[in-house]
N, C-alpha and C positions, 0 to 999 in steps of 0.2 A: 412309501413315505410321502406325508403331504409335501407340498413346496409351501415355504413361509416367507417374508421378509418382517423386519423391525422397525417397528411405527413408532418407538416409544423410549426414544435414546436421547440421553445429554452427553454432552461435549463438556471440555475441561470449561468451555465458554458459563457452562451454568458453574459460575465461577467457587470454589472451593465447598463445592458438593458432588462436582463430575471431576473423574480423574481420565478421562482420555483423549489421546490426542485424536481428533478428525481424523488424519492420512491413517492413521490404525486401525480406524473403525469402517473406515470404507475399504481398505485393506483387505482386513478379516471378512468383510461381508461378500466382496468378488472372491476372494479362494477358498469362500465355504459356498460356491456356487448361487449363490441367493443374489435376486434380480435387481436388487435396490437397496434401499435404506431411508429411511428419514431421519431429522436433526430437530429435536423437539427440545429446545436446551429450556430452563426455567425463565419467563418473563421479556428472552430478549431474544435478539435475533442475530448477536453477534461473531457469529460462526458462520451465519449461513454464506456469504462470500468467499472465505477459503475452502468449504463446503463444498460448493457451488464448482470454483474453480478447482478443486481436486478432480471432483467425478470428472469433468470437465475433461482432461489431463489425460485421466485414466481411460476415456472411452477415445479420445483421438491416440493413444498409446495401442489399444486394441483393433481400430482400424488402420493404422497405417504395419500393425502386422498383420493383419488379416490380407490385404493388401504383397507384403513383401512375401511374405508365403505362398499366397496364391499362384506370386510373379514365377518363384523358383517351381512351381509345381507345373505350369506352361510350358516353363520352360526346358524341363525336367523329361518330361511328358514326347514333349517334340520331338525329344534327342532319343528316346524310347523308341518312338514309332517310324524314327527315320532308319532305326538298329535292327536288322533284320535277327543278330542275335546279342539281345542285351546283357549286360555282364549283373550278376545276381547282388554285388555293391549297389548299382543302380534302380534296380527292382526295388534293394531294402531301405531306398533312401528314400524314392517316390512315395514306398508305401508308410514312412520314418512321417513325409511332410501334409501327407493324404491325413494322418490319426492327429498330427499335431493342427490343422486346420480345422475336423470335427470336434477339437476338445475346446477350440477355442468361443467365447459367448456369441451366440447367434443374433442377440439384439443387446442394443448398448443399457448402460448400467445405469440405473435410476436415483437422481438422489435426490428425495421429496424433504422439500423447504417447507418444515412448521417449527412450530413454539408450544411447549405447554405456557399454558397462560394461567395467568389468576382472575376468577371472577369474583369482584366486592358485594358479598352477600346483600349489601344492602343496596347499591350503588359506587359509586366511582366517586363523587363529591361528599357522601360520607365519613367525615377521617374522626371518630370518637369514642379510641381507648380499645380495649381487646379486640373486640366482634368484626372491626374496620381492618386491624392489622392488617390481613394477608386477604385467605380467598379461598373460593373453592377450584381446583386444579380441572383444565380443559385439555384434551389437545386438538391443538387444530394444524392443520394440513392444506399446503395450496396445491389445489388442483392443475391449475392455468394459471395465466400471467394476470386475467383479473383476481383470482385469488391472493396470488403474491401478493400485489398492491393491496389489497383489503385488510391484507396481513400484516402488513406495513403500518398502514393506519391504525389496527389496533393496539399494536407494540406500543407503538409511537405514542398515544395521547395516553396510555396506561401508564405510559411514564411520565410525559409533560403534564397530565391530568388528574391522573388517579394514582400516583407515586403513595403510598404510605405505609414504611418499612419496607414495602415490595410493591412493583407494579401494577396496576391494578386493573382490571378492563370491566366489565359490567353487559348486563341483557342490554343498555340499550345501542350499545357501539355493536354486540353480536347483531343485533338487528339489520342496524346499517349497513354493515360492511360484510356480510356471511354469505355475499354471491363467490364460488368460485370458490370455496372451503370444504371441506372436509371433516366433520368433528365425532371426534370419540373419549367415551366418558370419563377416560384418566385411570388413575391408580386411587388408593382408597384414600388419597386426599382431596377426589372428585365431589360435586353435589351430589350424586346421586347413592355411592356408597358411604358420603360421609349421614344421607338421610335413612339408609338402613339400617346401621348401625345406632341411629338415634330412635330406631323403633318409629318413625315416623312414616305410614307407607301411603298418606296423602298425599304431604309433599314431596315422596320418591314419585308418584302417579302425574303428580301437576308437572315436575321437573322434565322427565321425560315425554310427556304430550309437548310441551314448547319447545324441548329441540327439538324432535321428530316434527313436530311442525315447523321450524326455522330451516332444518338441513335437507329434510322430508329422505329420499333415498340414499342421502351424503351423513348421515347418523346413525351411528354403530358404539354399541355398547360394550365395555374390555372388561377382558377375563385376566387376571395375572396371577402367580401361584408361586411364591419363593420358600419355599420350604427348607430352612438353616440347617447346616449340617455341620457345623463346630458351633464350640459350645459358648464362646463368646461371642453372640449374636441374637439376634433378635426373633424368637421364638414365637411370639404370639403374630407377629406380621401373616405367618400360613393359615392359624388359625381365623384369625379374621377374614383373609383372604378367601377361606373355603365357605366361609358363612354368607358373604357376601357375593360370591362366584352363584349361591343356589337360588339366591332374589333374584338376580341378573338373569341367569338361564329361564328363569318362570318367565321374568317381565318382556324378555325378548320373544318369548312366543307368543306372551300374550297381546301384545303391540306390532309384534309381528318385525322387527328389530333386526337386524344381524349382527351377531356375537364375532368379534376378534381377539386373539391372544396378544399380548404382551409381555414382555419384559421391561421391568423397569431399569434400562442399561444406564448405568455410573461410570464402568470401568470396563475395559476391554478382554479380558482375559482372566481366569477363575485365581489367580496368582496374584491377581493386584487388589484383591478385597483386603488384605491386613493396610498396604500404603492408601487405599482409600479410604479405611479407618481412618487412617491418622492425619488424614485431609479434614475430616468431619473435624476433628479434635482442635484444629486448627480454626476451622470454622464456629465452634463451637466455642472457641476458646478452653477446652477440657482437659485434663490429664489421661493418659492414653489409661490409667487404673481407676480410673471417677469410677463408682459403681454406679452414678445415678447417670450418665451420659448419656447422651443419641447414640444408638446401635442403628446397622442398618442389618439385612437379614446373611447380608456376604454372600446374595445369591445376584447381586444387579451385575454380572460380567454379560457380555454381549456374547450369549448362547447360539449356538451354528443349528443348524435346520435339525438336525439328529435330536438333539437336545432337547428344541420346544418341541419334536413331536413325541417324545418320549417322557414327557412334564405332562401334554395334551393328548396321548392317542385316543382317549374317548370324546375327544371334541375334533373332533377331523374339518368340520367346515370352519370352524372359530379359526384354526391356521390357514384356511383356503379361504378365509375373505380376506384376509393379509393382502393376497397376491390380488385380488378384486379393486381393492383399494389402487393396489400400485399401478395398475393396467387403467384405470382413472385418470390417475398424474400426467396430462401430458407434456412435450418435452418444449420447453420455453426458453426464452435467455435470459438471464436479468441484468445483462451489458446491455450498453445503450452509447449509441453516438453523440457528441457532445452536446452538449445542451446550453446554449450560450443564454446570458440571461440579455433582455432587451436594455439597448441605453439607448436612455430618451434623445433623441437628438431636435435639434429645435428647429420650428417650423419655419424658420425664414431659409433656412437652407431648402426644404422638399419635405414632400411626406411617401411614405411607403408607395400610396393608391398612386400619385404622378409616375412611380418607376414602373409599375404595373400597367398605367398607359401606354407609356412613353416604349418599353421594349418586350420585348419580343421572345417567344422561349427559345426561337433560333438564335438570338442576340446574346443569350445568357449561354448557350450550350458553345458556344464561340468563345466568349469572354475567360469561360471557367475551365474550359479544357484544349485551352491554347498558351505558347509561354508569353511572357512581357513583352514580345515583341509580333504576337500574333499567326506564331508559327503553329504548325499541325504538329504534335510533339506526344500522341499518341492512337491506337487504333480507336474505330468508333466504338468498337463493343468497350472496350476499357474507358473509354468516355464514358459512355452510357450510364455506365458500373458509377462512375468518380461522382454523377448527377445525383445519382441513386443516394453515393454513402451520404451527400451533403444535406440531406431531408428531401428533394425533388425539388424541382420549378418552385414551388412555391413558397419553398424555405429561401432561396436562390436569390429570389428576389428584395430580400430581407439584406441575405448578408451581400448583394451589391451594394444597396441604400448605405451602409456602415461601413462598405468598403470605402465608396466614394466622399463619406464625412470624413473618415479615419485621413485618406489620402489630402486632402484639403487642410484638417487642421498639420498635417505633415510639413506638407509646404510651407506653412505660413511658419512654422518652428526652423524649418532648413533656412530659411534666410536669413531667419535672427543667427540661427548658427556658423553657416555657411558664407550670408552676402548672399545678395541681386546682383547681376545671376547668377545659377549654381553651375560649376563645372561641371561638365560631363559626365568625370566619374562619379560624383552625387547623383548626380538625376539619374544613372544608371541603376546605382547600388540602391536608390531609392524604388526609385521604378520595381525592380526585381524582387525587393523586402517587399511590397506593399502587395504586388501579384502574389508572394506563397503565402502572405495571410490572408488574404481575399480569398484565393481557390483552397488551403485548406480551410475555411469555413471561422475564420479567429480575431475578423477586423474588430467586433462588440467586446471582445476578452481586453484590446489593445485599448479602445475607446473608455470602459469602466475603469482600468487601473491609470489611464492619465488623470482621469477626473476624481479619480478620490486624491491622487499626490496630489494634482494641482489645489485639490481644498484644504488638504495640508499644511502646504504652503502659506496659500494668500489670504485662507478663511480659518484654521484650528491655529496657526502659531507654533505650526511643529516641524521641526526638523528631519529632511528626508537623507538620506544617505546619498551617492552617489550613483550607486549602483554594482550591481554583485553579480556573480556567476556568469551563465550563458547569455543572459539578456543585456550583457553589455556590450555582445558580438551586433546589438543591432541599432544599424542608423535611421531606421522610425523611431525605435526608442528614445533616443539621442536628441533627437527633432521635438519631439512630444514633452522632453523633459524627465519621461519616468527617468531615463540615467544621465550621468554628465560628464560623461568619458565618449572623447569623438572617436568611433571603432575603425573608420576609416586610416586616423592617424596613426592607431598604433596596432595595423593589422589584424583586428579582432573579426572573427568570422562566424556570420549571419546565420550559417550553416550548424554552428556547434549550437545554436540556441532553438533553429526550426529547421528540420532537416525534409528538403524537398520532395524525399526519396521515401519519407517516412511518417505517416502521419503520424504524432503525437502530440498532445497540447504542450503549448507553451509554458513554462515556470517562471514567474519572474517572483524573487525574493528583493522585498521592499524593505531594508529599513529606516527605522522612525527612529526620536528618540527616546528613551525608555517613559518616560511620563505622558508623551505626546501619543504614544501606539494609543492607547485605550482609547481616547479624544477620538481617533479616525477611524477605529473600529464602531463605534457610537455612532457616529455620521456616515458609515457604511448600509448598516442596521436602518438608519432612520430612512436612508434613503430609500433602500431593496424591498424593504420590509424584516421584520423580528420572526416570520415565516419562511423565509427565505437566505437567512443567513444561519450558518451554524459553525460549531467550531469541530473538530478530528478529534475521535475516540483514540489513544493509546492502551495497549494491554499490557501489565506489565507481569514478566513472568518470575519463576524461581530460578532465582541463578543458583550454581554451585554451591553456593556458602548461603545465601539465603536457604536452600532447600538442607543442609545440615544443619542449619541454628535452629530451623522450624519445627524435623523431624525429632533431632537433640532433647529437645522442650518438653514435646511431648511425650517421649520416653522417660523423660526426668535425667536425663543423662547428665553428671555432673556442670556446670557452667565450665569451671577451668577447663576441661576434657572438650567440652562443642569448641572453643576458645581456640584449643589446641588444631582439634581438627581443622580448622578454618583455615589457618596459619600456616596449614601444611597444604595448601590447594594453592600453584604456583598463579602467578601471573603471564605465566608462556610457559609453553609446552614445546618444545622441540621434536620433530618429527624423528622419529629413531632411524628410519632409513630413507630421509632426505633434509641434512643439515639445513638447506636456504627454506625450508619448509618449517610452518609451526603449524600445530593441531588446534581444534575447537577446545577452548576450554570447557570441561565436564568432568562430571566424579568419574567415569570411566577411563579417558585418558589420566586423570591425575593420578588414578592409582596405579595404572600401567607406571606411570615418569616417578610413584614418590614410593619410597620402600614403607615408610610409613602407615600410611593410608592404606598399602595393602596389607599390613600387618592389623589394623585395624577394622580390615571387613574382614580377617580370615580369625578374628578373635574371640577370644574361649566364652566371654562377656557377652550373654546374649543383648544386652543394651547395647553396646559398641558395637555387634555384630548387625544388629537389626537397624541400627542407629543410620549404618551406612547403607544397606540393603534396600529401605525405602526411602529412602534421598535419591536412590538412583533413579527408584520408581518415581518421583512429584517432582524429580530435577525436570523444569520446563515448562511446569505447570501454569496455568495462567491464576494471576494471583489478588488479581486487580487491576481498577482502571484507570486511569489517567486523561489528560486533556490535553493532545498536542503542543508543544511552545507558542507554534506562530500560523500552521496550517488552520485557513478560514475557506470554507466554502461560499459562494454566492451563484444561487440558483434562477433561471429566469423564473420558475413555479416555488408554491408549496414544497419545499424538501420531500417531507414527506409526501409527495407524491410518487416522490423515484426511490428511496433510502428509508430505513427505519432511523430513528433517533432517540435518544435517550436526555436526561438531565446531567449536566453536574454544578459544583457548586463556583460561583467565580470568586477567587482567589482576593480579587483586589474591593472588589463591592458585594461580597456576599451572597448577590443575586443566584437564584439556578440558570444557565446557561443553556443553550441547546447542542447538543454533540453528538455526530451522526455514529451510528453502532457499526460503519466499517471503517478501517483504521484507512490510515494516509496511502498505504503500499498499494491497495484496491480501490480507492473508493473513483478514481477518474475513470474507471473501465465501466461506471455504471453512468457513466456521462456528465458526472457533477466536475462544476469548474471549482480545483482549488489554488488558492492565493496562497501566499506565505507573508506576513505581518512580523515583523522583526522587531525588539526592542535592543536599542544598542547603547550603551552607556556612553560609548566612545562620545556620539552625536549628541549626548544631553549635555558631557562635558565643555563641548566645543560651542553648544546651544549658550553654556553659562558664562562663557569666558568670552562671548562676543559681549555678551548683555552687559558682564564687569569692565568691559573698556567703554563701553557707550557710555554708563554709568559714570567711571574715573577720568574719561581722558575727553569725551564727547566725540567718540569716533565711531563712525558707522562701517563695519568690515562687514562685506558680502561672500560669507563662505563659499558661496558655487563659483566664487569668480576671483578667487585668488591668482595669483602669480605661479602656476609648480615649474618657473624659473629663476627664484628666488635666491640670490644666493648665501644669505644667512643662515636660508632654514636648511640647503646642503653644507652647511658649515658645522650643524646641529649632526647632521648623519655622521661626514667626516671626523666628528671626534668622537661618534659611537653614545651622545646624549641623546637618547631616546625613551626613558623609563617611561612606562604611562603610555606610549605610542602602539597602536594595533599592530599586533606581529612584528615589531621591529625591535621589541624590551628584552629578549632573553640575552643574557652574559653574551653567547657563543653568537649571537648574530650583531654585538655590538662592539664583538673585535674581530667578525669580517669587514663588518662596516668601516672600523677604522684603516684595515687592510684596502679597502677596495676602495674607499675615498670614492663617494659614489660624486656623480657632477652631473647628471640626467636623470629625470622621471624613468626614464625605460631601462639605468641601471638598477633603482628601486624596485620596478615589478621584476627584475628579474631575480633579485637577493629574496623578495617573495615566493618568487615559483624555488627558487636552488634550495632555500634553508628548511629541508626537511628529511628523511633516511634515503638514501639513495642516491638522489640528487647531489647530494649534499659535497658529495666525493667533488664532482664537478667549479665546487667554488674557488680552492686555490687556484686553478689551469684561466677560469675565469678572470682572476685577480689579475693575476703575470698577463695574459692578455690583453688586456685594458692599460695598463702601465709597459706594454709594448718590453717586457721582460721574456715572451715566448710570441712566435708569428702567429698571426690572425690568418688559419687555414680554413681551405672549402675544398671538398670534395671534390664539386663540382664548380667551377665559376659561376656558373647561374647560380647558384645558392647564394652567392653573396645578397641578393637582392631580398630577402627573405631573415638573414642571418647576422646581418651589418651591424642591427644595432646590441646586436647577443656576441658581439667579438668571435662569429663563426664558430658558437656550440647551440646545440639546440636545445630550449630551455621550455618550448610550449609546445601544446600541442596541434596549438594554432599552426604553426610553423609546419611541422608534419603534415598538415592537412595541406597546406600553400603549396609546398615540395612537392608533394605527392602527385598534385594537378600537375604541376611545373615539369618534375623528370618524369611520372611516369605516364601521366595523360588521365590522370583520376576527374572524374564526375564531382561535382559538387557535394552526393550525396556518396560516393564511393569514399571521399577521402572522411568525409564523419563519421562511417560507419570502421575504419581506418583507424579513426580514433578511439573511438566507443570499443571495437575490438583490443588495442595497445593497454586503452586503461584499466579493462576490464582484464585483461589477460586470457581472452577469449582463443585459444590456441585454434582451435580449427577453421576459426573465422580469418586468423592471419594465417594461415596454410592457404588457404583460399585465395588469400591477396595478394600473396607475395610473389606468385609468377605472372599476372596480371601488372605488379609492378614491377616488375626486371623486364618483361618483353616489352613492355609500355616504354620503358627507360630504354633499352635499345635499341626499338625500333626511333627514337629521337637522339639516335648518335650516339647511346653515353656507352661506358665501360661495361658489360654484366658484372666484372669483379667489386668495382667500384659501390656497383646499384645494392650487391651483394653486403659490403663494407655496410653502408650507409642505414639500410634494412634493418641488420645487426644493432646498430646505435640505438637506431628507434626503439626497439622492442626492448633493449636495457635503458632508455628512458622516453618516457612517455607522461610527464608530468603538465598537467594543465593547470597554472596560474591565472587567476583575475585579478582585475588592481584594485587596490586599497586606496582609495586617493582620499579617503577621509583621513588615513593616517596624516597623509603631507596637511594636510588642514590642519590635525591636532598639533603637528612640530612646528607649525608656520604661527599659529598662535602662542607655542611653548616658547617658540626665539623671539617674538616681535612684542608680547606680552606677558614676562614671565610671569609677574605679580595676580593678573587678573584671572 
């Protein structure tokens, strides 16, 4: 049997024409022994990231048991030859872990990144009625990382450029960009079979002389053969196929050409051609009975090596240039370390060249792998490595220049905040925040987001929020102004936000007010460049009930009846043998949980039966694209330098927008910085109701600097008026409210963090505590220090982290990861911590039972709150202005 792999496969990504998911396709192709695979989805490249990071997955999955097998075979081994008479269990297990190590792949698993593309017969600027519409079908394959990129680029402007109806690319972008490609001549929607079948065998002779001369030995001609075998399908597709297969085999000897086989793969498995029907139908908008519809041939399932060689055994080399091809590809990343974009910083401060005089690479390998206080804080080879991940010297000296502006404009914000001079603990906590963005390589990320608030502010007339999430754990933030919550005061930890221990970018979620976002997205653009800015692709899939209203449809299946079904697909699923557990909502559990629904797949009624059958098949499916809320990318380059991107249309001005083709979950692993851009109603409200008192009363109120010791506006909580207020409107939080008669800010964030499932139990114990109705207990006495203003319960996971250092002697980065473990419910990673934290805690005196006790709490809550301090602004205007 030849050996083959598959060059010529779409992903569910060639959106409601492919019905398979990636992990299934790479799946099937590792345990049908075949070397690779490529991703050649239609026009885009939207797949190729979880793609990418599947194989990815799959071959560190492969070597770390190649690996663990080995280990026990050494070790196996030893104990053998140390046994002068081995017991024959041991013989059969050496020889058990000897066959399971031969069977496993001897080189890692290939997955070649291309795109069928569309080429615009006439050009790409072309857009005039039929002819323009679409294109003739290519595929193209990256060899190396400069092909990637090449690749990139033509996606990319086929869509920003030559969009019409479908993306469009053209000979003259092939030109440009065809170093580092790979091109083969498609399926019979290619130029070259669609000119043979036009009787035209000039232009099949000129067609192929320009690629042959553009690819020169990276140009190969496909042979594909789907021959239908039920009778509702597309019967003349073989016949064309075979007619066109015998132009090919001439022209390839006569040019001297090499021929490869394909499969035009859709779906994965010979089972999912009826559900991939009725994706067409969908697509097509058709009735699953239209006699006049799109068929396809119900032979495109991703066929195993047996298969195409038994489609092909008279073409033996057409399946062994497959594998020519793959042994081509070679193995690249298309992760990238972050890419910070430049901010201009101004010339009265320095310029780049002066810090280039001025220090020293000794000076910089000092600075960046020593802690704030100039200590030696790790080995030099691990140095080395830290230089290496930051771009080298010469990046180094970059993010010094930004560190040292970053740090400067800091100072000058600490004072406003703080006072001349600053305490100790500031200048520490500053000092230490300012070293882990410096040394992880992020002062320009900090420096670009003050300067768009700050234009915000003083130059758009738009209102910024206070600040949200992790990035209110940090006092550069605080100084700079991006947030206006002092972290110092209310224990917020620098750590939850940049964790030392771990490099990740920073997130900071910004809101604006809703009208105001756009204004400073505009001014982001103008600033960066309109090349350089782009917004997050979302994909959106078929959910449960989406994928039965779709499937319903197309079968004609009565309305009332889809109706019914829907109706019957629960909103929780309870785990059958673990009550505190619920399952993933999907047709498979709900039929498990609903008598119904399983009466409905097992039904006499082939519509009803079939109805649910291929709902289970396209439940998942991706369905369409969307445009992130608020994620914005800003790149120092050409996006499309690093990332494909596509169009879509903006919402608010009609314009097309740019929107990178890998979604939010990935795309910072490719080294793009992304922001998040918030519109918040709250802030417009609050924006209008200053503007109506200036207007009625001639009063100027400065929202960032209200009074939250006001005591009118806790008069407002106290009696539970809050309607309209963020998070603090629902019935059940506005008769704790009036229970807990709050009289502090910090009892506010805490009715915050409590009032949600879980937590929640905790709020009467809360209450009676505060009104000294039950004792204000600690565990430990230290904890009071931590816990004081939480009436001794633990409410944050701030707190957790503080303790953690405190009783058990946790690391800065041990107690985040502490956390990150708690919230995520990461059980092996708190197995890991928890004797670490008891020895830690004993060896500092305390109880094990106690440390034991306390452990316990934590892992039953572990809830992180951030403050709302916009809300106390909207109640502060609602008490001191009700009218306005």
């Amino acid at each position: 049997m030849q050996d083959f792999v598959h060059l010529h496969v779409h992903s569910q990504y060639s959106i409601l024409d492919g019905q398979a998911s990636i992990q299934r396709l790479v799946d099937k192709a590792i345990a049908d022994g075949q070397r690779g695979i490529a991703l050649t989805d239609h026009g885009n490249m939207f797949g190729v990231k979880e793609f990418w990071n599947y194989v990815k997955k799959k071959n560190g999955a492969r070597r770390d048991k190649i690996k663990e097998v080995s280990k026990a075979i050494a070790k196996l081994q030893e104990e053998v030859d140390a046994e002068p008479n081995t017991s024959e269990e041991k013989l059969t297990e050496l020889a058990r872990l000897k066959a399971e190590l031969d069977a496993l792949p001897k080189e890692e698993f290939k997955g070649i990144i291309g795109c069928e593309v569309y080429v615009a017969r006439r050009g790409l600027h072309f857009k005039e009625g039929k002819p323009d519409q679409s294109g003739y079908h290519l595929i193209l394959l990256a060899k190396n990382t400069k092909g990637y990129h090449n690749l990139i680029k033509i996606v990319s402007k086929a869509w920003t450029e030559g969009f019409y109806m479908r993306p469009r690319t053209d000979r003259a972008e092939l030109e440009k960009y065809h170093e580092g490609l790979i091109c083969c001549s498609a399926c019979l929607g290619g130029e070259i079979p669609r000119k043979i079948q036009a009787g035209d065998m000039a232009a099949v002779e000129e067609a192929i002389q320009w690629h042959k001369n553009l690819f020169k030995e990276d140009y190969y001609l496909e042979l594909q053969l789907h021959k239908a075998t039920v009778e509702r399908a597309n019967h003349d597709t073989y016949k064309e196929q075979r007619a066109v297969n015998e132009q090919l085999i001439a022209l390839a000897a006569k040019h001297n050409i090499k021929l490869i086989c394909t499969n035009d793969v859709h779906f994965v498995d010979e089972e999912h051609a009826e559900a991939h029907d009725r994706l067409i139908c969908l697509s097509t908008s058709k009735d699953l009975d239209d006699p006049k519809r799109m068929l396809y041939s119900k032979q495109e399932w991703m066929k195993t090596r047996a298969e195409m060689n038994a489609i092909f055994e008279d073409m033996p080399e057409a399946l062994s240039n497959t594998i020519e091809i793959c042994n081509k590809v070679e193995s690249y990343s298309i992760d990238h370390s972050p890419i910070m974009p430049n901010f201009e910083i101004p010339a009265e401060f320095g310029t780049e060249e002066e810090y280039r005089a001025r220090l020293s690479e000794e000076d910089l390998f000092n600075e960046f792998t020593r802690d704030e206080n100039g200590n030696v804080v790790m080995e030099e080879s691990e140095a080395h490595k830290k230089i290496e991940k930051l771009g080298g010297y010469d990046k180094l000296y970059r993010i010094k220049f930004e560190a040292d502006y970053l740090a400067h404009l800091t100072m000058i914000g600490a004072k406003k905040r703080y006072g001349d001079p600053l305490s100790q603990e500031v200048e520490e906590r500053l000092k230490f925040e300012l070293h882990i963005m410096k040394t992880m390589g992020f002062p320009g990320y900090f420096l670009i987001v003050q300067d768009f608030i700050s234009a915000a502010r003083e130059q758009l007339d738009v209102s910024v929020g206070p600040g949200r999430g992790s990035a209110a754990g940090s006092a550069v933030a605080y100084c700079l102004g991006i947030t206006q919550i002092d972290p110092i005061k209310y224990d917020l930890l620098f750590e939850r936000f940049l964790n030392p221990d771990r490099i990740s970018l920073p997130d900071i979620d910004i809101d604006f007010d809703d009208d105001g976002r756009g204004r400073v997205l505009n001014w982001v653009t103008q600033k960066y460049g309109k090349e350089k800015v782009a917004h997050i692709i979302t994909y959106g899939t078929m959910a449960t009930k989406m994928a039965l209203k779709d499937v319903a449809r197309v079968q004609k299946l009565p309305l009332a009846e889809s109706d019914r079904l829907c109706k019957l697909v629960p909103d929780r699923i309870q785990d059958p043998n673990d009550k505190d557990k619920t399952l993933k909502i999907n047709l498979k559990n709900a039929i498990s949980a609903v008598p119904e629904l399983k009466a409905a797949e097992e039904s006499a009624d082939p519509i009803m039966h079939d109805t649910i059958k291929y709902a289970k098949m396209v439940e998942g499916n991706v369905r369409g694209t969307g445009v992130h809320a608020c994620g914005t990318i800003i790149c120092r380059d050409d996006i499309t330098d690093w990332v494909p991107v596509s169009t879509a249309d903006d919402k608010e001005t009609g314009e097309k927008m740019l929107v990178t083709q890998y979604e939010g979950a990935v795309i910072e692993d490719t080294g793009l910085i992304k922001m998040d851009f918030l519109g918040l109603k709250t802030l417009s409200i609050i924006k209008d109701a200053v503007a109506n008192v200036k207007a009625t009363r001639g009063v100027e109120i400065d929202i960032d600097n209200i009074s939250i010791e006001d005591p009118a506006t806790y008069k407002l909580y106290c009696e539970g008026r809050t309607v309209g207020t963020f998070q603090f409107e629902s019935p059940g939080m506005q008769k704790y409210l009036r229970e807990l008669k709050p009289s502090t800010f910090e009892d506010l964030i805490a009715m915050n963090a409590l009032y949600r499932p879980g937590p929640m139990d905790y709020i009467p114990d809360f209450i009676d505590r505060k009104h000294g109705r039950k004792p204000i207990e600690y565990d430990i006495d230290l904890m009071e220090k931590y816990l004081k203003d939480t009436y001794g319960i633990t409410v944050y996971q701030e707190q957790v982290m503080l303790l953690s250092r405190l009783l058990g002697g946790f690391t800065r980065g041990e107690s985040d990861t502490l956390r990150k473990a708690m919230g995520k419910k990461i059980k092996s990673k708190l197995d890991e911590l928890k004797p670490k934290f008891i020895n830690g805690g004993q060896s500092n005196g305390h109880d094990p039972q106690v440390l034991e006790k306390i452990w316990a709490d934590w892992e039953k809550f572990a809830s992180y709150a951030f403050n709302k301090s916009h809300a106390t602004c909207y109640s502060w205007c609602l008490r001191h202005h009700p009218p306005e």
